[in-house]
MIMAR-738606 format. One record per residue (C-alpha): z, x, y. Coordinates in steps of 0.05 Angstrom, whole numbers, padded with zeros to 5 digits, always signed. Layout:
// residues N
ZXY/...
END
This chain:
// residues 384
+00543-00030-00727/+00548-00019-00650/+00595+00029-00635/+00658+00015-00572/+00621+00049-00519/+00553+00024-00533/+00590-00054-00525/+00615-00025-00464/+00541-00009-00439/+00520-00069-00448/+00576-00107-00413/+00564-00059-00355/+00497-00070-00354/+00516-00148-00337/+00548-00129-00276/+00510-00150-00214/+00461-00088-00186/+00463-00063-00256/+00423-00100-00289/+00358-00077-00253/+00337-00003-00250/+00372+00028-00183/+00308+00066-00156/+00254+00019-00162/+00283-00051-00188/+00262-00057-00259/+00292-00110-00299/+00338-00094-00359/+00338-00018-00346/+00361+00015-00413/+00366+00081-00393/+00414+00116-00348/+00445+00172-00302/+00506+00186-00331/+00533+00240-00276/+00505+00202-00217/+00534+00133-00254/+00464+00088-00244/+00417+00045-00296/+00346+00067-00285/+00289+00038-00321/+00243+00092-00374/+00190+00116-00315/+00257+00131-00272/+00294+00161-00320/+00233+00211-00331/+00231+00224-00263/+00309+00243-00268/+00302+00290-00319/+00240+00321-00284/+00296+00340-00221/+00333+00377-00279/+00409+00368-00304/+00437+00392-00258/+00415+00335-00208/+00410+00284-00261/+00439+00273-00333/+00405+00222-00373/+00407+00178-00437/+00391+00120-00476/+00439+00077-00469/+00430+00061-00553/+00383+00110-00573/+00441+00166-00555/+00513+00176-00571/+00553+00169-00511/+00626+00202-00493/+00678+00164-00464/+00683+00205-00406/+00605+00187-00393/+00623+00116-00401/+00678+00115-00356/+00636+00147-00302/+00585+00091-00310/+00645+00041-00294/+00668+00076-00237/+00594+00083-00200/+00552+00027-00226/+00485+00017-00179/+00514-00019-00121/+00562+00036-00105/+00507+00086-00118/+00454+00056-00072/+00510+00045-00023/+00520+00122-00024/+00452+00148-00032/+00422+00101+00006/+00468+00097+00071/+00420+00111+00125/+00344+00102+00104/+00302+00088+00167/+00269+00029+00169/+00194+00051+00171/+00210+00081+00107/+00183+00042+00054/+00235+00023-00012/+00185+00021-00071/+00175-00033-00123/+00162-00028-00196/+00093-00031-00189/+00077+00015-00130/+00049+00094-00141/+00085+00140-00181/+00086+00194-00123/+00121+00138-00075/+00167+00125-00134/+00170+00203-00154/+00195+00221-00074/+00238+00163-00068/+00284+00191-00115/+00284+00263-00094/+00290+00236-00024/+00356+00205-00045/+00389+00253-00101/+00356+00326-00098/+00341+00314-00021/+00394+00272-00001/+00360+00261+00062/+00391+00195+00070/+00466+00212+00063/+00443+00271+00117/+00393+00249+00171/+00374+00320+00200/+00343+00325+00138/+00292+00268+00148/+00237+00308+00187/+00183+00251+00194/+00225+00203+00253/+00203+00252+00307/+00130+00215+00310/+00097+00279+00314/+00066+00324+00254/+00016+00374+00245/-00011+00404+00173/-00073+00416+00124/-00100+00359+00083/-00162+00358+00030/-00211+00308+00068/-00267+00279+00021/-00337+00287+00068/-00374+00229+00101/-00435+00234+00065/-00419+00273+00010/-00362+00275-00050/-00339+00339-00028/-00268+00356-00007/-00252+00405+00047/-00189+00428+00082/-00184+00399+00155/-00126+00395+00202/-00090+00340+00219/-00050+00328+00279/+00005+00262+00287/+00013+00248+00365/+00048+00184+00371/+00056+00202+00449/-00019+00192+00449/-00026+00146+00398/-00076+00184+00355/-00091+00224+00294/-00133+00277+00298/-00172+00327+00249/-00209+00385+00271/-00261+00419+00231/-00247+00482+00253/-00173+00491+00278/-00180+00517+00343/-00238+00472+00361/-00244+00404+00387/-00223+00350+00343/-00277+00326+00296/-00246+00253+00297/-00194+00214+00337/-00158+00154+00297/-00122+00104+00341/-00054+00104+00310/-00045+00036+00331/-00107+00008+00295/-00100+00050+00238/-00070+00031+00159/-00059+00087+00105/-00052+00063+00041/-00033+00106-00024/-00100+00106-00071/-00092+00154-00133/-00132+00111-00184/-00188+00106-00126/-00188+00177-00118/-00180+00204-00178/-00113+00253-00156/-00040+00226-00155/-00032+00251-00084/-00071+00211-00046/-00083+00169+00013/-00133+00125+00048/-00137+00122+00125/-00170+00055+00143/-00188+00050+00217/-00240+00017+00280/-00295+00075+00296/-00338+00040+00348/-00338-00031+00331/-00330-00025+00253/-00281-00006+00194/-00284+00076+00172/-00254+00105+00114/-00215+00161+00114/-00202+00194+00035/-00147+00253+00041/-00098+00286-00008/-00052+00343-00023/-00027+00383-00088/+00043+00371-00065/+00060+00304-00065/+00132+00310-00012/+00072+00328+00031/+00029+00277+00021/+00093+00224+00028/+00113+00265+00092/+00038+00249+00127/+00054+00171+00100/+00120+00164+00127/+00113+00198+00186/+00053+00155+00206/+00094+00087+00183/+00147+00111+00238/+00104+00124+00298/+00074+00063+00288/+00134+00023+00281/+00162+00066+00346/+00096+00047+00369/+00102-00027+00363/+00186-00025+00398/+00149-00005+00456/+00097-00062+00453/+00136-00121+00439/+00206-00089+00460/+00236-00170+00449/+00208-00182+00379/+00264-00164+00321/+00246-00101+00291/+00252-00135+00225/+00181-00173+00247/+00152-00108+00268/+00172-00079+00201/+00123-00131+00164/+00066-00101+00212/+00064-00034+00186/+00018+00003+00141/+00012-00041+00075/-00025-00024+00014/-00090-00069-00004/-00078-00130-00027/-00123-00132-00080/-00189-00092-00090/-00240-00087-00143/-00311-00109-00153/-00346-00177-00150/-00417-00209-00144/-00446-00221-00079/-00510-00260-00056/-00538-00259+00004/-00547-00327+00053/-00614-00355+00013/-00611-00382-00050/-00663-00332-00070/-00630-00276-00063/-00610-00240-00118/-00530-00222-00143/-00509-00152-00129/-00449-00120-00152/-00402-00100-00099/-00328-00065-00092/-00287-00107-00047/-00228-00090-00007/-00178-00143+00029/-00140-00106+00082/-00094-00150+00108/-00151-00209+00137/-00208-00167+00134/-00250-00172+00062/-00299-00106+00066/-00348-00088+00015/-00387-00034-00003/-00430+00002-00045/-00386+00044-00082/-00304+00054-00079/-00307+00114-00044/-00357+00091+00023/-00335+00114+00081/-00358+00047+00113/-00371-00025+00079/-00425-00056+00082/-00403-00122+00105/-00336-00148+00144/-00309-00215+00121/-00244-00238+00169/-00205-00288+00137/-00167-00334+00191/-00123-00393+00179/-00147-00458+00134/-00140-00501+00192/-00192-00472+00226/-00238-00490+00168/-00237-00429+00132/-00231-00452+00054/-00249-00432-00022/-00284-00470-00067/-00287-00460-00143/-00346-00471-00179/-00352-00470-00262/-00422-00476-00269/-00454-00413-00281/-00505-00386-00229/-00563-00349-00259/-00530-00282-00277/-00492-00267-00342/-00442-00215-00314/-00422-00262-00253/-00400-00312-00298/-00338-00336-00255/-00363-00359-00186/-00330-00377-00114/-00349-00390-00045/-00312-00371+00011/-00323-00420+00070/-00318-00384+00139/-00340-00429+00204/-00396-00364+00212/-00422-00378+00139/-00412-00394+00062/-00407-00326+00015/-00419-00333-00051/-00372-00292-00091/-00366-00287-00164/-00319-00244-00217/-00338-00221-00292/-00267-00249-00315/-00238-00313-00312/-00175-00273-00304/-00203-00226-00249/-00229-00290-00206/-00160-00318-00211/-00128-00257-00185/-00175-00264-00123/-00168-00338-00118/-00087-00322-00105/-00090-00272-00061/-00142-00308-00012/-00108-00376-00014/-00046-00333+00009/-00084-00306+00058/-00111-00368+00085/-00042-00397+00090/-00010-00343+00124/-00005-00361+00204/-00043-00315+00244/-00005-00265+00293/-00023-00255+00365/-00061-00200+00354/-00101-00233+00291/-00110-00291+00334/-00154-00241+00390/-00190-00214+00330/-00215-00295+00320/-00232-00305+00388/-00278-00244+00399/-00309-00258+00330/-00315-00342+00362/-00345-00308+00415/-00394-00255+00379/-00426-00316+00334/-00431-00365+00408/-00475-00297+00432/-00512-00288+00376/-00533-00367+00366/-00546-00369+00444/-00596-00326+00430/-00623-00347+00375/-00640-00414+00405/-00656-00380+00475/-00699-00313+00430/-00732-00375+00382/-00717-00343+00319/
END
């Protein structure tokens, strides 16, 4: 038999904002805050109790015997009221996580808001300044080996740098405009950890970083989403910063490895770990390259860039599931292991495809137009 305040749970829990978690948006939470009056989902809730009790008391909303004073609390808060309180003034580079994103952007989230409160107080939110300077583990170049460099966050010069040694020259300088971080934990193998993506003389470098503390490692991540979105109100000072928002620092839309061929029939498959970053589909060797191999850019389907399915197998057991992807430069010939894995692609492409292309994606087009009109001219001109 349900007992009075477990029927008053659940007719809570129908209330709108309550019936998704309050941190990250999980449907039909079943777990809650009972001091701070919120419904979290079960990865939340452990994230609560990890604060301690005295931030955060938690339950079950049936697995645990509730008091009415608890209960009424619950009434009196509920999630709406609670996010409008907690989260009154979050800056708009800062990035609101999902259900499915990283547990440390999930894990600092919620300190930011109930441990932290950095977004009832704003003095408190130390990465808007567009300037930061620390120690991060930096996997080598050529080598697996992580050692500690320096890092420096200049949006006045647009850069990122990170010196070797710290009083030395910088060993590299990242364009802050050109650059996307991404959160990678499963890719590197530490819960902390991020991937700088950026141009180094013509082509895409990798960047692997992280840190044992993971309110530094979200620090570096914010602070970088905010000096490029400062970055980008100077640039197109007319464009609503709600459309600037949707340029900044996203993670991967989908990685994971496929079978490539190369332009001749002949040539054999080879297995490949492939990385779409925003219109650019890289691939490479291994996860952890610090440059792909290949550059794939992805414009719009009007200008004849298209997939085609194919469900004939193609002379390799393990790239049973094959595609091509149709650029005007040439066809690739793609295939996944899964049926399940090549839809996943298939989505993400066609989205990709569909998507109009922004001014700046637009120049990308034209130089590549202009690279392939070179490289025929002289082709025809060279007679090879």
């Amino acid at each position: 038999m349900v007992d009075h305040n477990e029927k008053l749970l659940q007719e809570l829990l129908k209330k709108p904002g309550n019936n998704v978690c309050a941190d990250c948006g999980s449907e039909d939470p079943d777990w809650a805050s009972y001091n701070l009056g919120i419904f979290i989902c079960m990865r939340c809730a452990s994230i609560h109790r990890g604060m301690g009790a005295h931030i955060s008391k938690v339950k079950h909303l049936e697995l645990d015997r509730w008091e009415d004073s608890q209960v009424q609390r619950m009434k009196e808060v509920g999630n709406i009221a609670a996010k409008n309180k907690y989260e009154e003034r979050v800056p708009p580079c800062y990035r609101r996580p999902t259900k499915n994103d990283p547990q440390v952007l999930i894990e600092q989230w919620i300190r930011a808001k109930y441990q932290r409160e950095e977004f009832c107080h704003p003095e408190r939110q130390n990465y808007l300044s567009g300037s930061m300077e620390g120690f991060l583990m930096k996997r080598g170049k050529e080598d697996s080996r992580y050692q500690l460099r320096k890092f420096v966050l200049n949006e006045n010069e647009d850069t990122l740098k990170y010196h070797v040694k710290e009083n030395k020259e910088p060993k590299g300088v990242l364009k802050l405009s050109e650059l996307n971080v991404s959160f990678a934990p499963a890719k590197i193998g530490h819960m902390n950890s991020m991937q700088l993506t950026f141009l180094k003389d013509g082509s895409t470098r990798h960047i692997y970083v992280y840190h044992d503390d993971p309110e530094v490692i979200n620090g570096w991540y914010t602070s970088i989403r905010c000096a490029k979105l400062h970055l980008l109100q100077v640039a197109f000072p007319s464009t609503p910063q709600s459309d600037l928002i949707l340029r900044l620092p996203k993670d991967f839309a989908r990685e994971g490895w496929l079978w490539k061929t190369g332009p001749r029939p002949s040539d054999v498959h080879r297995r490949r770990w492939f990385t779409l970053d925003n219109r650019k589909l890289m691939y490479h060797d291994e996860p952890l390259d610090a440059y792909p191999k290949g550059e794939i850019f992805i414009g719009h389907e009007s200008s004849g860039y298209h997939i085609k399915v194919s469900n004939t197998g193609n002379g390799c057991k393990e790239a049973r599931f094959p595609f091509h992807l149709i650029t005007p430069e040439r066809t690739f010939c793609l295939a996944a292991t899964t049926h399940e894995d090549r839809a996943g692609w298939l989505a993400v492409i066609q989205q990709t495809l569909k998507r109009p292309l922004t001014p700046q994606e637009s120049t990308i087009e034209a130089t590549l137009v202009r690279k392939r009109t070179t490289s025929n001219s002289i082709s025809i001109f060279s007679g090879r």
